[in-house]
Each structure stands twice: as C-alpha cells, then as structure tokens.
N, CA, C and O atoms as a Maestro MAE file, in Angstrom:
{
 s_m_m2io_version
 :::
 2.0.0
}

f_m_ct {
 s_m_title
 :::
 protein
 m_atom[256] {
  # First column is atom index #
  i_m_mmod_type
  r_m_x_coord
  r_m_y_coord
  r_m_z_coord
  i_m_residue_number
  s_m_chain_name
  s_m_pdb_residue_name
  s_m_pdb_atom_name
  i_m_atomic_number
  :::
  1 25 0.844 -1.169 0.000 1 A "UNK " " N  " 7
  2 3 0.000 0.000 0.000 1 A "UNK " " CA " 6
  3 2 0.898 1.244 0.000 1 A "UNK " " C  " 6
  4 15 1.819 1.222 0.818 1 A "UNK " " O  " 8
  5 25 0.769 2.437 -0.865 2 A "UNK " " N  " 7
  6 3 0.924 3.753 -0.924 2 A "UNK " " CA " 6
  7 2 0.755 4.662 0.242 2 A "UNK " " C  " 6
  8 15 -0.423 4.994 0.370 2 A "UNK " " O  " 8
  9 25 1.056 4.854 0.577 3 A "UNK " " N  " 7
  10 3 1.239 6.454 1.655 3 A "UNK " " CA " 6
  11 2 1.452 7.844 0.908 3 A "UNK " " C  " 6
  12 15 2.412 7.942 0.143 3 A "UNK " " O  " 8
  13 25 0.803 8.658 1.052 4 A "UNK " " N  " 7
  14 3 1.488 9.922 0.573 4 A "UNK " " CA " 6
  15 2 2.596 10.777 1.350 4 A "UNK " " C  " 6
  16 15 2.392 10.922 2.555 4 A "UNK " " O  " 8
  17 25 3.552 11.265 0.895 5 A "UNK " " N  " 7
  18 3 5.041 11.244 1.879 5 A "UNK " " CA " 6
  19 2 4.682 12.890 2.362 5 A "UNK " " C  " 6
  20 15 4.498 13.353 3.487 5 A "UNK " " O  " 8
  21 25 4.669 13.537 1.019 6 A "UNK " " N  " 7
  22 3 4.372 15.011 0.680 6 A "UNK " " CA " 6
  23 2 4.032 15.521 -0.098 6 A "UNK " " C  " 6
  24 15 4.050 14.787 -1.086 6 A "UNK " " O  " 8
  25 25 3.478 16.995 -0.436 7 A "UNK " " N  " 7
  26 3 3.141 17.349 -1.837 7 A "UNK " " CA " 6
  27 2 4.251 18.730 -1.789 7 A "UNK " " C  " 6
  28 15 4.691 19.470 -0.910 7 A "UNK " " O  " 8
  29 25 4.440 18.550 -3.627 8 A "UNK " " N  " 7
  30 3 5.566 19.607 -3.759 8 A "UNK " " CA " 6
  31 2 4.748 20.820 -4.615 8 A "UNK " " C  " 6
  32 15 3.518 20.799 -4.580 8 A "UNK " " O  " 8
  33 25 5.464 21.906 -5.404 9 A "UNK " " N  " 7
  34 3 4.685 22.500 -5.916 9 A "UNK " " CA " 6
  35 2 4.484 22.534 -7.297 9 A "UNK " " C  " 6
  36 15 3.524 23.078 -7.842 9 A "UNK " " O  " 8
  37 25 5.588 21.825 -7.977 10 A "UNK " " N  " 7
  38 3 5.505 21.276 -9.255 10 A "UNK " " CA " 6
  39 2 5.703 19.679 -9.784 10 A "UNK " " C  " 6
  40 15 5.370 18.696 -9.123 10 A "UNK " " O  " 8
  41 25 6.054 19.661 -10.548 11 A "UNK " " N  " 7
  42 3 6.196 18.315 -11.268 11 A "UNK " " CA " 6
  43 2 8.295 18.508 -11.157 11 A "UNK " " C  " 6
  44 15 9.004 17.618 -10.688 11 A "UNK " " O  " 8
  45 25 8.731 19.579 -11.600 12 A "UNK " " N  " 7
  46 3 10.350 19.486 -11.272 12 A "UNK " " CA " 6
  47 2 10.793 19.548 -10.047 12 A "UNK " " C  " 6
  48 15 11.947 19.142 -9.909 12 A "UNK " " O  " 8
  49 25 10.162 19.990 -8.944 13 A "UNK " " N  " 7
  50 3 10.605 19.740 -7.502 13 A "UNK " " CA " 6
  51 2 10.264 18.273 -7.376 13 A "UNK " " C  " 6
  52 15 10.939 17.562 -6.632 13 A "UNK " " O  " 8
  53 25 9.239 17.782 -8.073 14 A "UNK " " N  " 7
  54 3 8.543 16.347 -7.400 14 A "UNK " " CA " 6
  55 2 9.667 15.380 -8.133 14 A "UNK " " C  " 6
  56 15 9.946 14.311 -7.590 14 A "UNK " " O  " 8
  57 25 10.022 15.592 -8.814 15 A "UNK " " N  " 7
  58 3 10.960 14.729 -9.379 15 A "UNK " " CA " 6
  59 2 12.134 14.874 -9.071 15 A "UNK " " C  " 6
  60 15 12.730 13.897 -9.522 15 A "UNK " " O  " 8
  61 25 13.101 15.806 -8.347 16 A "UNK " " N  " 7
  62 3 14.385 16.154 -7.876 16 A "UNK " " CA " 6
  63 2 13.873 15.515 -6.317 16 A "UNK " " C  " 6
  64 15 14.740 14.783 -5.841 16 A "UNK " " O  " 8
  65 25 12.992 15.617 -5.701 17 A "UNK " " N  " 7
  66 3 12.662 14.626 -4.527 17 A "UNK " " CA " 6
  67 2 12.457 12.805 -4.665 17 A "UNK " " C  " 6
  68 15 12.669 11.966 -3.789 17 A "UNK " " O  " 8
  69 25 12.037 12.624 -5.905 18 A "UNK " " N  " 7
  70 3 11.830 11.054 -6.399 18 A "UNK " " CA " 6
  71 2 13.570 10.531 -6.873 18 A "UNK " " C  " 6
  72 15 13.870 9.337 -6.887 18 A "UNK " " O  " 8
  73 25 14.523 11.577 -7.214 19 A "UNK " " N  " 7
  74 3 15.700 11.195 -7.481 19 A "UNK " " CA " 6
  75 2 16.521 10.788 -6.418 19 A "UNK " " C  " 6
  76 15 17.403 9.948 -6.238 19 A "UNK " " O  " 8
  77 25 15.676 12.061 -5.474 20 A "UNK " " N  " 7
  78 3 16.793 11.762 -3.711 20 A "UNK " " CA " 6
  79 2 16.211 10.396 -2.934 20 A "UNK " " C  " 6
  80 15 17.034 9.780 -2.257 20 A "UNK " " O  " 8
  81 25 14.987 9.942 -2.985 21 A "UNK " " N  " 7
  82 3 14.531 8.852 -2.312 21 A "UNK " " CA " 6
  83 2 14.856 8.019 -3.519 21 A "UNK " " C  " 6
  84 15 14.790 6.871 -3.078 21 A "UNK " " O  " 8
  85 25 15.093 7.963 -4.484 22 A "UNK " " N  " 7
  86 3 15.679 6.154 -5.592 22 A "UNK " " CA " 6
  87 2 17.070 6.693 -4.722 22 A "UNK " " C  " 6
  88 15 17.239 5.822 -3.869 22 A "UNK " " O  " 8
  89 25 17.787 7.396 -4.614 23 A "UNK " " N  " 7
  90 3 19.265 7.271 -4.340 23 A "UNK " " CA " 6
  91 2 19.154 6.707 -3.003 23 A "UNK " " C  " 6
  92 15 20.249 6.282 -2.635 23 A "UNK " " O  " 8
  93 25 18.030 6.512 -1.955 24 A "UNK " " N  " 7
  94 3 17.952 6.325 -0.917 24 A "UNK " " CA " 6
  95 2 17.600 4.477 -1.144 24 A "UNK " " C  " 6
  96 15 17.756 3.718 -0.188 24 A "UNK " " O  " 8
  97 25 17.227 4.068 -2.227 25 A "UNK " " N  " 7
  98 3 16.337 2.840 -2.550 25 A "UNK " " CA " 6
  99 2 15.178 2.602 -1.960 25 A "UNK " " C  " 6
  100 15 14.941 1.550 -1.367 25 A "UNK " " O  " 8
  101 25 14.334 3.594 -2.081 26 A "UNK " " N  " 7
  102 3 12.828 3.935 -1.584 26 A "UNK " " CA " 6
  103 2 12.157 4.287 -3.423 26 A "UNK " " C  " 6
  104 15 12.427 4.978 -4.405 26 A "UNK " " O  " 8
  105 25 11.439 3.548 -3.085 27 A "UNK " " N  " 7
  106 3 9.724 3.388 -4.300 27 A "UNK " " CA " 6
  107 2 9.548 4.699 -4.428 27 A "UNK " " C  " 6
  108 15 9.794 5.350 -3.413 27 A "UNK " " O  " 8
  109 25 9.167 5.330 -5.444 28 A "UNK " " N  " 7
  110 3 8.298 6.531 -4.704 28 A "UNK " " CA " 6
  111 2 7.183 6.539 -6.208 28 A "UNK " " C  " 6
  112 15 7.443 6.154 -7.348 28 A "UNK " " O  " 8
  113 25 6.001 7.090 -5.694 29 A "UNK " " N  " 7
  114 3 5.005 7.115 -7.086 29 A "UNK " " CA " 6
  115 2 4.871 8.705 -7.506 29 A "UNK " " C  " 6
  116 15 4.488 9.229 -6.460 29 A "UNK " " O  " 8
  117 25 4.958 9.460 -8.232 30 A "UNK " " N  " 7
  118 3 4.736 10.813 -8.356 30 A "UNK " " CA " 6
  119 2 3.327 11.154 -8.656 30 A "UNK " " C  " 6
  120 15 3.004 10.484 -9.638 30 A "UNK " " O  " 8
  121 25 2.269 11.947 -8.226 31 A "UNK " " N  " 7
  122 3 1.012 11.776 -8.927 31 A "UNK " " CA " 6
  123 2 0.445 12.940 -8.915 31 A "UNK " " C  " 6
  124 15 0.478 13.433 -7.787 31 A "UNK " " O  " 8
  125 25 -0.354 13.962 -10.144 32 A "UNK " " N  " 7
  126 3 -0.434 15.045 -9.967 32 A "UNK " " CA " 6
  127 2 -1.843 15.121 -8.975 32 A "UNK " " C  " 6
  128 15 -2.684 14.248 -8.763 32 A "UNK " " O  " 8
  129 25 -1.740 16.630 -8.423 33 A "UNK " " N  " 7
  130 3 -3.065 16.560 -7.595 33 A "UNK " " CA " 6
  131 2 -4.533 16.935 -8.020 33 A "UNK " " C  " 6
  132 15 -5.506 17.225 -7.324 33 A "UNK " " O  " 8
  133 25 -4.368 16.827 -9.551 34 A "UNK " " N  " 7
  134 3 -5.443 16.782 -10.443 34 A "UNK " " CA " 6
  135 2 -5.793 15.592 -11.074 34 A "UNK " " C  " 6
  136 15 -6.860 15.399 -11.656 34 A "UNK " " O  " 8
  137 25 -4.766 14.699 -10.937 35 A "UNK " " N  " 7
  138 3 -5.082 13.117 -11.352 35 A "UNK " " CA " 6
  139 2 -4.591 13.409 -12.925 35 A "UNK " " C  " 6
  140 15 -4.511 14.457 -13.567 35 A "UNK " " O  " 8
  141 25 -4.338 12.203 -13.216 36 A "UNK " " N  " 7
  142 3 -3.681 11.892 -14.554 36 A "UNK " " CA " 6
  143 2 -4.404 12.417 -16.084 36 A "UNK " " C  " 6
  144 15 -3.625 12.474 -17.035 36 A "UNK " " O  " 8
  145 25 -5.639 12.738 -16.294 37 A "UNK " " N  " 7
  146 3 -6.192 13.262 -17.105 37 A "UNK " " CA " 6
  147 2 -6.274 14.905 -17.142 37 A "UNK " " C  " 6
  148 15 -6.817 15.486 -18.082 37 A "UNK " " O  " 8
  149 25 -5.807 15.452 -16.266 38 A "UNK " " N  " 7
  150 3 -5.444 16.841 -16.441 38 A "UNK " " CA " 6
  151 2 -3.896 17.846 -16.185 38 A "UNK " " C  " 6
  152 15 -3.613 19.044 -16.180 38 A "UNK " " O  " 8
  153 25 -3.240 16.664 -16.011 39 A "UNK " " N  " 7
  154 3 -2.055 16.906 -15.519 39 A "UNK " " CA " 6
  155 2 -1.307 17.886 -16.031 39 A "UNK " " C  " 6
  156 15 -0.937 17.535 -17.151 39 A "UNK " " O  " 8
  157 25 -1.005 18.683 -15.821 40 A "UNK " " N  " 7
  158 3 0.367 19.856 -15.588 40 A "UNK " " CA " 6
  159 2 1.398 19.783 -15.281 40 A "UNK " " C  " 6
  160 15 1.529 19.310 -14.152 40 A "UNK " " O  " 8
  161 25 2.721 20.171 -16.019 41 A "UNK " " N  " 7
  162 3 3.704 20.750 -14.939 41 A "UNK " " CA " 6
  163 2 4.098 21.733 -13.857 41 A "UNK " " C  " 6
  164 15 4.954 21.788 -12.974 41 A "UNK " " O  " 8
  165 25 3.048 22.530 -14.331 42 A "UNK " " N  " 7
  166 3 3.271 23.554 -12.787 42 A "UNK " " CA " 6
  167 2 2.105 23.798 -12.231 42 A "UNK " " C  " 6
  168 15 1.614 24.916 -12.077 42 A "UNK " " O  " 8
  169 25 1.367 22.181 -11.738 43 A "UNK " " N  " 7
  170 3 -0.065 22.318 -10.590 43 A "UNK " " CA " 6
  171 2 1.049 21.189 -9.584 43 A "UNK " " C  " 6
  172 15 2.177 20.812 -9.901 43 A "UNK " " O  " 8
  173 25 0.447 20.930 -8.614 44 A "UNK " " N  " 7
  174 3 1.282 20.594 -7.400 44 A "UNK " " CA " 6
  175 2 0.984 19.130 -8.119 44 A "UNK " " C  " 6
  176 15 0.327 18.838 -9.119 44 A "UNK " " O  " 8
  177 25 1.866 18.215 -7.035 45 A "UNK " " N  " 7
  178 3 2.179 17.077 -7.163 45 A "UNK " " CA " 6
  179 2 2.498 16.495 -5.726 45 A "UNK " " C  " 6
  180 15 3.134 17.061 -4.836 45 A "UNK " " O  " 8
  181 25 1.750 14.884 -5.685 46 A "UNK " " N  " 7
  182 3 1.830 14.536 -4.160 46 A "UNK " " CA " 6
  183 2 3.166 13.122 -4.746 46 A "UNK " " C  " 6
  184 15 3.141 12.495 -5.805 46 A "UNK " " O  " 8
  185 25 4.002 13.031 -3.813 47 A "UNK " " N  " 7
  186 3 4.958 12.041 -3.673 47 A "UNK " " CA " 6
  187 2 4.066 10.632 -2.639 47 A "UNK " " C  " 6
  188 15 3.686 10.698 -1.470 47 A "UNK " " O  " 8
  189 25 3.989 9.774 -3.357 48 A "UNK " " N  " 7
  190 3 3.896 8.661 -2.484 48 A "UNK " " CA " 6
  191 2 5.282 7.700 -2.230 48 A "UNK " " C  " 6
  192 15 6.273 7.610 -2.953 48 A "UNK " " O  " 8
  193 25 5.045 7.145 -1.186 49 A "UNK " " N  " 7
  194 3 5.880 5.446 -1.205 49 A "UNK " " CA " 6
  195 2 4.536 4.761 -0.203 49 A "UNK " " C  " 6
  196 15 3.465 5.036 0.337 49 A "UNK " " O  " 8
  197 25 5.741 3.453 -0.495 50 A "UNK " " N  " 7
  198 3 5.266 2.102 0.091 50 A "UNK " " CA " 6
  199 2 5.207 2.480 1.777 50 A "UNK " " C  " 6
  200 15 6.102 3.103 2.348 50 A "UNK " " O  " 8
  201 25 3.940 1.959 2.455 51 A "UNK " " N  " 7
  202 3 3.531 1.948 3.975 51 A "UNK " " CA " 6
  203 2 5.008 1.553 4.502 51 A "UNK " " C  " 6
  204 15 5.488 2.197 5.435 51 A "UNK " " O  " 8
  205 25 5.617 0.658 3.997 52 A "UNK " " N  " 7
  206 3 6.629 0.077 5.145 52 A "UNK " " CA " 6
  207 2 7.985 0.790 5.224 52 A "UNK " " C  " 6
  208 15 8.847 0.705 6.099 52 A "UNK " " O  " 8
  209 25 7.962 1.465 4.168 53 A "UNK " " N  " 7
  210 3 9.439 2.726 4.298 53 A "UNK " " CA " 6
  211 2 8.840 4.582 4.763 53 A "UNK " " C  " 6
  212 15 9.376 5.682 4.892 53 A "UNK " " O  " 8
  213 25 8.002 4.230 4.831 54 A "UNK " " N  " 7
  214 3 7.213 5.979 5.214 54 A "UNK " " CA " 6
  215 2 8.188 6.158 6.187 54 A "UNK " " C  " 6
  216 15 8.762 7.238 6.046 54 A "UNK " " O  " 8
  217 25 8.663 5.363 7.308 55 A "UNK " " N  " 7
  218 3 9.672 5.784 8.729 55 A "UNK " " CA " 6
  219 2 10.955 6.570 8.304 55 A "UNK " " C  " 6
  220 15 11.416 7.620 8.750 55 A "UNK " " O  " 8
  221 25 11.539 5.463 6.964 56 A "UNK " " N  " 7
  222 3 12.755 5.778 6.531 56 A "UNK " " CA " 6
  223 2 12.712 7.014 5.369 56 A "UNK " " C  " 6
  224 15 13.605 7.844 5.199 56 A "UNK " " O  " 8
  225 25 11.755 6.941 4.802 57 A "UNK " " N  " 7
  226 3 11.511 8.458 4.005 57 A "UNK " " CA " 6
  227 2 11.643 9.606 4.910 57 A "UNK " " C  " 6
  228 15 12.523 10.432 4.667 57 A "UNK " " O  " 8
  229 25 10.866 9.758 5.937 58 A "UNK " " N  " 7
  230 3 10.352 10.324 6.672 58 A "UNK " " CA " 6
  231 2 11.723 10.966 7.463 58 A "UNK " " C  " 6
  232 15 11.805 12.118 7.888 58 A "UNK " " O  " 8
  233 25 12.814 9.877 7.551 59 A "UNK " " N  " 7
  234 3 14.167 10.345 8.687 59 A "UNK " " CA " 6
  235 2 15.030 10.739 7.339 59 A "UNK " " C  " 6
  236 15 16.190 11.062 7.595 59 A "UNK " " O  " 8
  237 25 14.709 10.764 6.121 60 A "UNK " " N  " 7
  238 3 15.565 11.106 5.025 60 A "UNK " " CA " 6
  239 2 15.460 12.996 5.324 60 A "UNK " " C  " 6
  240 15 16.184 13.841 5.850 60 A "UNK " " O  " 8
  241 25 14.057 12.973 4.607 61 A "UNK " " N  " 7
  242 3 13.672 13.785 4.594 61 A "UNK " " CA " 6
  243 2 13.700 15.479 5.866 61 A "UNK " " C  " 6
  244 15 13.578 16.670 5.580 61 A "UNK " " O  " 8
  245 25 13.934 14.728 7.337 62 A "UNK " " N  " 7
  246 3 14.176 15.393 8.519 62 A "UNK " " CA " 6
  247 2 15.840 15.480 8.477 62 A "UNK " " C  " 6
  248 15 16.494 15.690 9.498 62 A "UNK " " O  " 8
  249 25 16.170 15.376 7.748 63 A "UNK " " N  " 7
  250 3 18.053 15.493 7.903 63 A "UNK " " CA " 6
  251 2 18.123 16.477 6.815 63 A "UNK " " C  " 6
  252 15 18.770 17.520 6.908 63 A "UNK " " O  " 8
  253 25 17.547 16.179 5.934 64 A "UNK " " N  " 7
  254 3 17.662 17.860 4.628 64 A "UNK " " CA " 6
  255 2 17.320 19.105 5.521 64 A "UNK " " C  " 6
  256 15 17.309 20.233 5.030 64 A "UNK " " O  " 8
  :::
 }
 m_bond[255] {
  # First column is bond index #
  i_m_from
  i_m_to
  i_m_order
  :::
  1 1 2 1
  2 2 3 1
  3 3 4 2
  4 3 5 1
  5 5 6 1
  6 6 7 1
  7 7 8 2
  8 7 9 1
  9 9 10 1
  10 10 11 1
  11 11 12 2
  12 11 13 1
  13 13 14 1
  14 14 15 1
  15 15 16 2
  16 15 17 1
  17 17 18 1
  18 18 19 1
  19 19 20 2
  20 19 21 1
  21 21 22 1
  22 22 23 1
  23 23 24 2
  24 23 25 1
  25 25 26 1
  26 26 27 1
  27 27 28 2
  28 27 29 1
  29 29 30 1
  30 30 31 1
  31 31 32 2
  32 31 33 1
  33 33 34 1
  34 34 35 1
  35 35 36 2
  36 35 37 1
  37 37 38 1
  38 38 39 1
  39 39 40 2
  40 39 41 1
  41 41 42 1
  42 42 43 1
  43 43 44 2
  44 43 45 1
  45 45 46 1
  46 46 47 1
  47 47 48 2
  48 47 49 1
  49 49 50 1
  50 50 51 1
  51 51 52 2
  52 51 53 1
  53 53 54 1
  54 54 55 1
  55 55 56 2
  56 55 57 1
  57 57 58 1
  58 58 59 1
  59 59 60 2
  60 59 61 1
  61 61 62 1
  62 62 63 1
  63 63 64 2
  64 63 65 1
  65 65 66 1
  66 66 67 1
  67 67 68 2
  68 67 69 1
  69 69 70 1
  70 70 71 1
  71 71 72 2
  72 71 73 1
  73 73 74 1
  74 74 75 1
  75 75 76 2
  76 75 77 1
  77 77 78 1
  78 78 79 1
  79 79 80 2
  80 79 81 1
  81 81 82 1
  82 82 83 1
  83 83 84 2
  84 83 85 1
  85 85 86 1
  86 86 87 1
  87 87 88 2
  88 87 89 1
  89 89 90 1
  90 90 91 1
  91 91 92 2
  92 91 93 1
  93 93 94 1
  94 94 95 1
  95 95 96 2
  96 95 97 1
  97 97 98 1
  98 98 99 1
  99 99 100 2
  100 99 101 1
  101 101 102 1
  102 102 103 1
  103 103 104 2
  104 103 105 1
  105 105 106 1
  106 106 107 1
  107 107 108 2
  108 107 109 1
  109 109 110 1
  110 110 111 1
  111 111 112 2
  112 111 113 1
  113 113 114 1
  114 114 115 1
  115 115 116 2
  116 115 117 1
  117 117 118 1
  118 118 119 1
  119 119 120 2
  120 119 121 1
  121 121 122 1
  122 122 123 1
  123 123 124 2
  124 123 125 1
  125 125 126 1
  126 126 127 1
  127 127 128 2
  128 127 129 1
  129 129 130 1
  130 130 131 1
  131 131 132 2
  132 131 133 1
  133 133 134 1
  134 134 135 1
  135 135 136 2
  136 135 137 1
  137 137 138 1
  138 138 139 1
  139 139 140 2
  140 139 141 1
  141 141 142 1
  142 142 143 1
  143 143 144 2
  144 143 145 1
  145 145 146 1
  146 146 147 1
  147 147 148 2
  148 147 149 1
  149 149 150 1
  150 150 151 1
  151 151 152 2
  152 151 153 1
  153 153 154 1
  154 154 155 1
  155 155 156 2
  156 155 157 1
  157 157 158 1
  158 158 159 1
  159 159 160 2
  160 159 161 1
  161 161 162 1
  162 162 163 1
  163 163 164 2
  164 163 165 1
  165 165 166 1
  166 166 167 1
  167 167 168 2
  168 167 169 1
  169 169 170 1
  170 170 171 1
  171 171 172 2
  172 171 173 1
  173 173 174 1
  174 174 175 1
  175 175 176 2
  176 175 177 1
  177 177 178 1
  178 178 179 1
  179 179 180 2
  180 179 181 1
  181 181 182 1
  182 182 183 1
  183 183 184 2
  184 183 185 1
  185 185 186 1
  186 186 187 1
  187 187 188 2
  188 187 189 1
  189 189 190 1
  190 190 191 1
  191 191 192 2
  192 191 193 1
  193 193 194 1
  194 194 195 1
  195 195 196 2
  196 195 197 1
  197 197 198 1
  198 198 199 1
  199 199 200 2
  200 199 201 1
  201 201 202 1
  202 202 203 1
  203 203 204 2
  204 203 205 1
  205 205 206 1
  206 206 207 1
  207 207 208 2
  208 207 209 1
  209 209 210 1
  210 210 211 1
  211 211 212 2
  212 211 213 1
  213 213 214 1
  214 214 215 1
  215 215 216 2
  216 215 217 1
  217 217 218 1
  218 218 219 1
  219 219 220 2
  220 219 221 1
  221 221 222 1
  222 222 223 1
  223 223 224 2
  224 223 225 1
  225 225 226 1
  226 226 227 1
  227 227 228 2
  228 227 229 1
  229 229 230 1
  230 230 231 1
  231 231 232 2
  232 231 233 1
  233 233 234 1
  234 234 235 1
  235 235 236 2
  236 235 237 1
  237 237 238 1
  238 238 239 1
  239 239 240 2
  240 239 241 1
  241 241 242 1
  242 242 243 1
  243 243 244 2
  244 243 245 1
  245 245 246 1
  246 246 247 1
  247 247 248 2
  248 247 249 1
  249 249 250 1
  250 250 251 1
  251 251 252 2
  252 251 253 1
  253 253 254 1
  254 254 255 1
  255 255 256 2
  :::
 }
}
C-alpha cells in the first residue's frame, strides 16, 4: 500500500525529490493533484511510497 510522503509545488521539484529517495532505494510514485487526465507541470504534485518505508523516508527527509 501507498502512503502519501508530501506534496511539492511542481512536477520538477517532485521529481528532484523522487531522485533523492531512488538514491535512498525507496519506491516513490509521483502523482499530480489533479489526477492523470489533467495533468500539468506547474499544478502541485503529491509524492507517495510504500507503507513500510514511510519511517525511513520520513528520517531522510528530517536530515535535509
């Protein structure tokens, strides 16, 4: 199951955050917050991962 980690404010922040959690070896799903049929690059975007690394995202993320 998916968790949502955070939402960023574009699609290029959301993806410079999906680069730092793969370098971490954390899942992450990118998904806009209009859903896939209206999608934008500059409407926000929520970052998910997997329920069982949310802890370790989560202590990534508190050290930036």
């Amino acid at each position: 199951m998916w968790v949502k980690l955070m939402e960023t404010k574009n699609a290029y922040t959301a993806d410079i955050w999906k680069e730092l959690l793969y370098a971490e070896a954390i899942s992450v799903r990118v998904v806009p917050a209009s859903g896939w049929a209206q999608a934008a690059e500059l409407e926000p975007h929520e970052i998910y991962v997997p329920w069982g690394k949310l802890h370790v995202a989560a202590e990534i993320l508190r050290k930036i």
